[in-house]
C-alpha positions as CSV (number, residue, x, y, z in Angstrom):
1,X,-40.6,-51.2,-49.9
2,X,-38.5,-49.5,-47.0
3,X,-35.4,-50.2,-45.9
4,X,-35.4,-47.1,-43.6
5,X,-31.5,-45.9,-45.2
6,X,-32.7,-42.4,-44.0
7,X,-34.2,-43.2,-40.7
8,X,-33.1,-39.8,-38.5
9,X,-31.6,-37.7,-41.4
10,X,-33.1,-34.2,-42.6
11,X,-32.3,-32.7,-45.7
12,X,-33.2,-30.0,-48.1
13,X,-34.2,-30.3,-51.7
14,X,-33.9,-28.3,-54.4
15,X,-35.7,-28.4,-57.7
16,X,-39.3,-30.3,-57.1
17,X,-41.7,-28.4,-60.1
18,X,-44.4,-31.1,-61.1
19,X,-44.8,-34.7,-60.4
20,X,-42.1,-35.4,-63.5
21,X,-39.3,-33.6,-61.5
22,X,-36.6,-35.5,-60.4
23,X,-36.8,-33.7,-57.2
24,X,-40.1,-34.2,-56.3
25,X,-39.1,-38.3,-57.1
26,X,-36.3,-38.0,-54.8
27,X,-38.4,-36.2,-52.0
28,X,-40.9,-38.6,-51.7
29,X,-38.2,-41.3,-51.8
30,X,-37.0,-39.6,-49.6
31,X,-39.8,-39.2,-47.4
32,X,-40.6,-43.0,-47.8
33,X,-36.5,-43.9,-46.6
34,X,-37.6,-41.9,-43.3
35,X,-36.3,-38.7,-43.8
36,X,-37.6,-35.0,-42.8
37,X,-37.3,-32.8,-45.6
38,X,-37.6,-29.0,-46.7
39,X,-38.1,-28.2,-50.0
40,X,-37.1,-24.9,-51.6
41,X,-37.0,-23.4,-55.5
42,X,-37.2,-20.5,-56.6
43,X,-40.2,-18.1,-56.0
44,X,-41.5,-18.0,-60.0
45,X,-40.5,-21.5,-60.0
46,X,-43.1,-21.9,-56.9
47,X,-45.7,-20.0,-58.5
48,X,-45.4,-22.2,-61.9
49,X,-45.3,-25.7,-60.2
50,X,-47.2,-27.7,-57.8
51,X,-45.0,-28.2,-54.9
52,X,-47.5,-27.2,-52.1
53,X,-49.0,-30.5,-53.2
54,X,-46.1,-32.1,-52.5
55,X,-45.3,-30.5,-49.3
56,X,-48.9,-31.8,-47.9
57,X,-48.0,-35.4,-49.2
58,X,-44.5,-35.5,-47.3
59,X,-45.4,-33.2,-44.2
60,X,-42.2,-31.0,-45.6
61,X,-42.0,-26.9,-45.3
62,X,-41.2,-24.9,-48.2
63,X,-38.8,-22.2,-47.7
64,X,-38.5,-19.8,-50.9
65,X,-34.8,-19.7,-52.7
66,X,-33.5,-17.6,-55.7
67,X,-30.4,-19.4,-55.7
68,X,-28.4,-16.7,-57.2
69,X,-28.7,-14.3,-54.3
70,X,-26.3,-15.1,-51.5
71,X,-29.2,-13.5,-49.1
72,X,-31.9,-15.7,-50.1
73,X,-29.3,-19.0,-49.7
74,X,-28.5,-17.3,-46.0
75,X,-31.8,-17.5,-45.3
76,X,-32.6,-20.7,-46.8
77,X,-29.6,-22.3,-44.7
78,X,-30.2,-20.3,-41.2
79,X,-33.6,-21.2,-41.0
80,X,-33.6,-24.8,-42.4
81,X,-31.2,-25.0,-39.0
82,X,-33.8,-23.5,-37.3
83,X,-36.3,-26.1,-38.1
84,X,-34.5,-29.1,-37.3
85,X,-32.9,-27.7,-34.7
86,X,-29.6,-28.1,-35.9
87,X,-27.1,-29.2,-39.0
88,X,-29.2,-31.4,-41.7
89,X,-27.8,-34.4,-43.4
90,X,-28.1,-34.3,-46.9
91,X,-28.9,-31.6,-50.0
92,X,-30.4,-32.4,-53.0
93,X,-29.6,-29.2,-55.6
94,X,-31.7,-30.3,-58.7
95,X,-31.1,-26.6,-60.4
96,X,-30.9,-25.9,-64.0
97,X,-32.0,-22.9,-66.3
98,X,-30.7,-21.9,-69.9
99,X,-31.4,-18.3,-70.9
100,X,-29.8,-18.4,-74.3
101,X,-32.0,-21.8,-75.1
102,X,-35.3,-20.1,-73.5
103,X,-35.3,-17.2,-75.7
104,X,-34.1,-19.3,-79.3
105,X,-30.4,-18.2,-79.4
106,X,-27.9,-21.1,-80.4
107,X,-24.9,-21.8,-79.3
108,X,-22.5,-19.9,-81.8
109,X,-24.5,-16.8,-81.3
110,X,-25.1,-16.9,-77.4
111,X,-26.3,-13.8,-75.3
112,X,-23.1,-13.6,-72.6
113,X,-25.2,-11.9,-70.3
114,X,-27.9,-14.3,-70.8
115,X,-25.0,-17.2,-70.6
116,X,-23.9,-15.4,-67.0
117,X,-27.2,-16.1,-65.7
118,X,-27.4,-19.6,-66.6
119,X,-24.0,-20.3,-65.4
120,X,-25.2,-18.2,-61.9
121,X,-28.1,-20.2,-61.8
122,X,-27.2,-23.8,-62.9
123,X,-23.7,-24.4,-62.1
124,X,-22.5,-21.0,-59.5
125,X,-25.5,-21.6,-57.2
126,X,-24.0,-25.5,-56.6
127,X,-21.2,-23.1,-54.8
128,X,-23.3,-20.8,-53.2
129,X,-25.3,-23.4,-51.4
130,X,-22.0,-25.4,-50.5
131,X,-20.3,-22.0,-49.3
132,X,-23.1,-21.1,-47.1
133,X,-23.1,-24.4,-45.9
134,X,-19.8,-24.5,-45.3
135,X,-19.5,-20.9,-43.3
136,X,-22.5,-22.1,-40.7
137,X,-21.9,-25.9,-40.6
138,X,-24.7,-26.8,-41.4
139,X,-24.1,-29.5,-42.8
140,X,-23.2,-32.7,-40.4
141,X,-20.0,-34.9,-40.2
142,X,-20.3,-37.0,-43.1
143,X,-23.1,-35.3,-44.7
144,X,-23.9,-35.4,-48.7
145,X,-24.8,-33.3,-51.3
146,X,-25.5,-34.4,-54.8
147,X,-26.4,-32.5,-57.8
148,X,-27.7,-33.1,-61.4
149,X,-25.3,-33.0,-64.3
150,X,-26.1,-34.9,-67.6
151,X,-23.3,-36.8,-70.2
152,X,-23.0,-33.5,-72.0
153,X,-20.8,-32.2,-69.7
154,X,-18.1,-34.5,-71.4
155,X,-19.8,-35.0,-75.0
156,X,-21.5,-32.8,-77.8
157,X,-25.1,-32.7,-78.1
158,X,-25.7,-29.8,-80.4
159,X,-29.3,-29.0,-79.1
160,X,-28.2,-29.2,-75.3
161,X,-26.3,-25.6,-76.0
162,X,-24.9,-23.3,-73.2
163,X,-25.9,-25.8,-70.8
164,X,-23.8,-28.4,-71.8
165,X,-20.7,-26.1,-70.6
166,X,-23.0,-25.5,-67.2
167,X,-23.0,-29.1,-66.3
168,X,-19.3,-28.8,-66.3
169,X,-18.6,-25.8,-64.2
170,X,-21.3,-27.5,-62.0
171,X,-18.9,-30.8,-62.0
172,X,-16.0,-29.1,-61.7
173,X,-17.5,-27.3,-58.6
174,X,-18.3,-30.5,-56.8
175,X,-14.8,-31.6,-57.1
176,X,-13.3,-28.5,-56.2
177,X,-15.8,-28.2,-53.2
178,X,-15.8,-31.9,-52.3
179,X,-12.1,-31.7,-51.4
180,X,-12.7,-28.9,-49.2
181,X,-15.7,-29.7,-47.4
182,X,-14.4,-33.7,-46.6
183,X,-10.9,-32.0,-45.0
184,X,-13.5,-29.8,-42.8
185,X,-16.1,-32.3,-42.0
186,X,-16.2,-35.6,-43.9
187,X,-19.0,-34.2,-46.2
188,X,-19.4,-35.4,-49.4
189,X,-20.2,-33.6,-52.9
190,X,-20.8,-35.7,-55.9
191,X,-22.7,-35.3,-59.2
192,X,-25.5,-37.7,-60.8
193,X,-25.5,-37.6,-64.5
194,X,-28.9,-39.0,-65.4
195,X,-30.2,-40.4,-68.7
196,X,-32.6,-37.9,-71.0
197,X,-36.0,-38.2,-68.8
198,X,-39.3,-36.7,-69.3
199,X,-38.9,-33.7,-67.3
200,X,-40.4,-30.7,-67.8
201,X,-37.2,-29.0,-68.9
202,X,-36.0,-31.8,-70.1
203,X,-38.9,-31.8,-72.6
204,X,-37.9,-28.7,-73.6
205,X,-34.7,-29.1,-75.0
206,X,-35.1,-28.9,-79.2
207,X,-35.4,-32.3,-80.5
208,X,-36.0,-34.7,-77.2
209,X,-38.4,-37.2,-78.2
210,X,-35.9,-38.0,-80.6
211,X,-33.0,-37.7,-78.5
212,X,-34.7,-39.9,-75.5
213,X,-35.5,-42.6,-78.2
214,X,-31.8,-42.9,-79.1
215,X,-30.4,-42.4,-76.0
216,X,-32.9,-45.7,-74.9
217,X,-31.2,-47.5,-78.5
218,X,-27.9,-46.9,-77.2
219,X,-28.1,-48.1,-73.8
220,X,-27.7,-51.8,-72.7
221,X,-30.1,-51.6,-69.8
222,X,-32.4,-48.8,-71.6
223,X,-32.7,-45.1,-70.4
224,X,-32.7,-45.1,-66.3
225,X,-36.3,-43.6,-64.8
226,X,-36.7,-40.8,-62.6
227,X,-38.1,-43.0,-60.1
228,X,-34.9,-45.0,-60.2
229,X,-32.7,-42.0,-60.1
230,X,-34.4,-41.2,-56.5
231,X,-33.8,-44.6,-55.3
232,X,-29.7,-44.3,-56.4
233,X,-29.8,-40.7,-54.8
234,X,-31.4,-42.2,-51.4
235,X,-28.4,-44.4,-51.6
236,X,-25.6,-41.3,-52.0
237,X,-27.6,-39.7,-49.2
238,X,-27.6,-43.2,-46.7
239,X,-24.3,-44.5,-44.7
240,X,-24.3,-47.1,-47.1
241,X,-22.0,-44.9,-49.2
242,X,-19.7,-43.4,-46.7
243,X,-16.7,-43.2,-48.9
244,X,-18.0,-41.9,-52.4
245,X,-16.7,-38.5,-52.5
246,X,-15.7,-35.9,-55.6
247,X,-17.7,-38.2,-58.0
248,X,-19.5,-38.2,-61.4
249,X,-21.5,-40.8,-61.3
250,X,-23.5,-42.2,-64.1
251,X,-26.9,-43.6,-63.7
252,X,-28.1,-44.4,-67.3
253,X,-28.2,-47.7,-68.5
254,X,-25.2,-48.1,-69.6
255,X,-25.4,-45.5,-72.4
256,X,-22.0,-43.1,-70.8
257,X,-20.0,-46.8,-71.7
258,X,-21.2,-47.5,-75.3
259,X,-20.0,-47.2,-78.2
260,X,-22.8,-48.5,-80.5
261,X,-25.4,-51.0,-79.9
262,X,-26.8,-53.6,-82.6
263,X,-30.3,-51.4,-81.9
264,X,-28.9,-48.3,-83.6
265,X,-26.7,-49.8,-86.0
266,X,-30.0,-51.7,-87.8
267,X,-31.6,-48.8,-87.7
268,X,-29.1,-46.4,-89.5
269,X,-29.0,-50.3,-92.3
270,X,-32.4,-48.8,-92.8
């Protein structure tokens, strides 16, 4: 069902890989709201995924971004204006890479050049993109941006490595940002932190099935869907939510609020 929350709006999205992105959720979501949409990653990313597939479902341009090169986000900006003839509404920047997890190297032994690249990619580019932004207005009076963080940003999960300390700079950056960008023009930044999904890098963080099965224990409502998480984010994008600025908000069942659930505690009576 439609509701039309984005009837008019344009926006770009970051991130869409395969049908079990959060992204590509969130574009056709999206799409179906009554938005125009580009979509951008990176141009490996492009080469590994299937998002001219998407593009063809949703009528959307792709427009190639290596969000660690300030060019490349230039051009991504100046030409998204170009295409909708204007300042867009709304960014999605679903963006998240761990070098140091990649290549097997835990987190007391980390590469600090490798952890430089995942902080460029995952949290850095989040700045980037709202710099650029910020320098060409493209974005429009009470615009919103939204990126994807996860509950390790505040807690330890061992396996979740470098990445965990990502998350946080990319918080931290959306608050920082947010402040900023509402004096200028009423734009909002927040952050979604998500429960585990069935992602492709998601699924390849060591232990997940595990994790995801816990994570689902430990939650009152049980672990929120991708597909859900694009309906919430169609909200952050709409009017609907005007006033929600500089936020970490927690779409997860519950789990970010619990301490223990009778589930986990009968299974660790075992």
């Amino acid at each position: 069902m439609s509701y039309n929350l984005l009837k008019g709006k344009k926006g770009i999205i970051f991130g869409a890989l395969d049908e079990r992105s959060i992204a590509w959720k969130a574009a056709l979501e999206c799409h179906n709201e009554g938005a125009e949409i580009i979509l951008t990653n990176a141009p490996i990313a492009m080469r590994m995924g299937e998002i001219n597939k998407l593009a063809e479902q949703i009528n959307a341009p792709i427009i190639p971004c290596d969000v660690t090169s300030n060019d490349d986000m230039m051009n991504l900006i100046t030409k998204a204006k170009e295409h909708f003839g204007g300042g867009f509404d709304f960014v999605l920047h679903s963006v998240g890479m761990s070098m140091n997890m990649r290549k097997g190297k835990p987190y007391t032994e980390i590469d600090y050049n490798f952890n430089q690249k995942t902080m460029d990619i995952s949290a850095t580019s989040l700045h980037r993109l709202l710099a650029t932004c910020y320098k060409t207005n493209a974005l429009n009076e009470w615009g919103s941006v939204v990126a994807l963080t996860y509950i390790a940003a505040q807690r330890v999960f061992p396996d979740y490595s470098e990445m965990a300390d990502a998350k946080a700079l990319l918080e931290s950056i959306a608050r920082s940002f947010g402040y900023h960008y509402a004096l200028k023009n009423k734009v909002r930044v927040n952050t979604v932190s998500q429960s585990p999904t069935r992602t492709t890098a998601g699924s390849g963080v060591k232990g997940f099935d595990g994790f995801i099965n816990y994570a689902e224990k430990m939650s009152p409502l049980g672990n929120a869907t991708g597909e859900d998480c694009a309906k919430y984010l169609v909200t952050l994008f709409s009017d609907l939510m005007k006033y929600v600025t500089m936020q970490n908000l927690f779409h997860d069942g519950g789990f970010s609020s619990t301490g223990v659930t009778v589930d986990v505690i009968e299974q660790m009576e075992k």
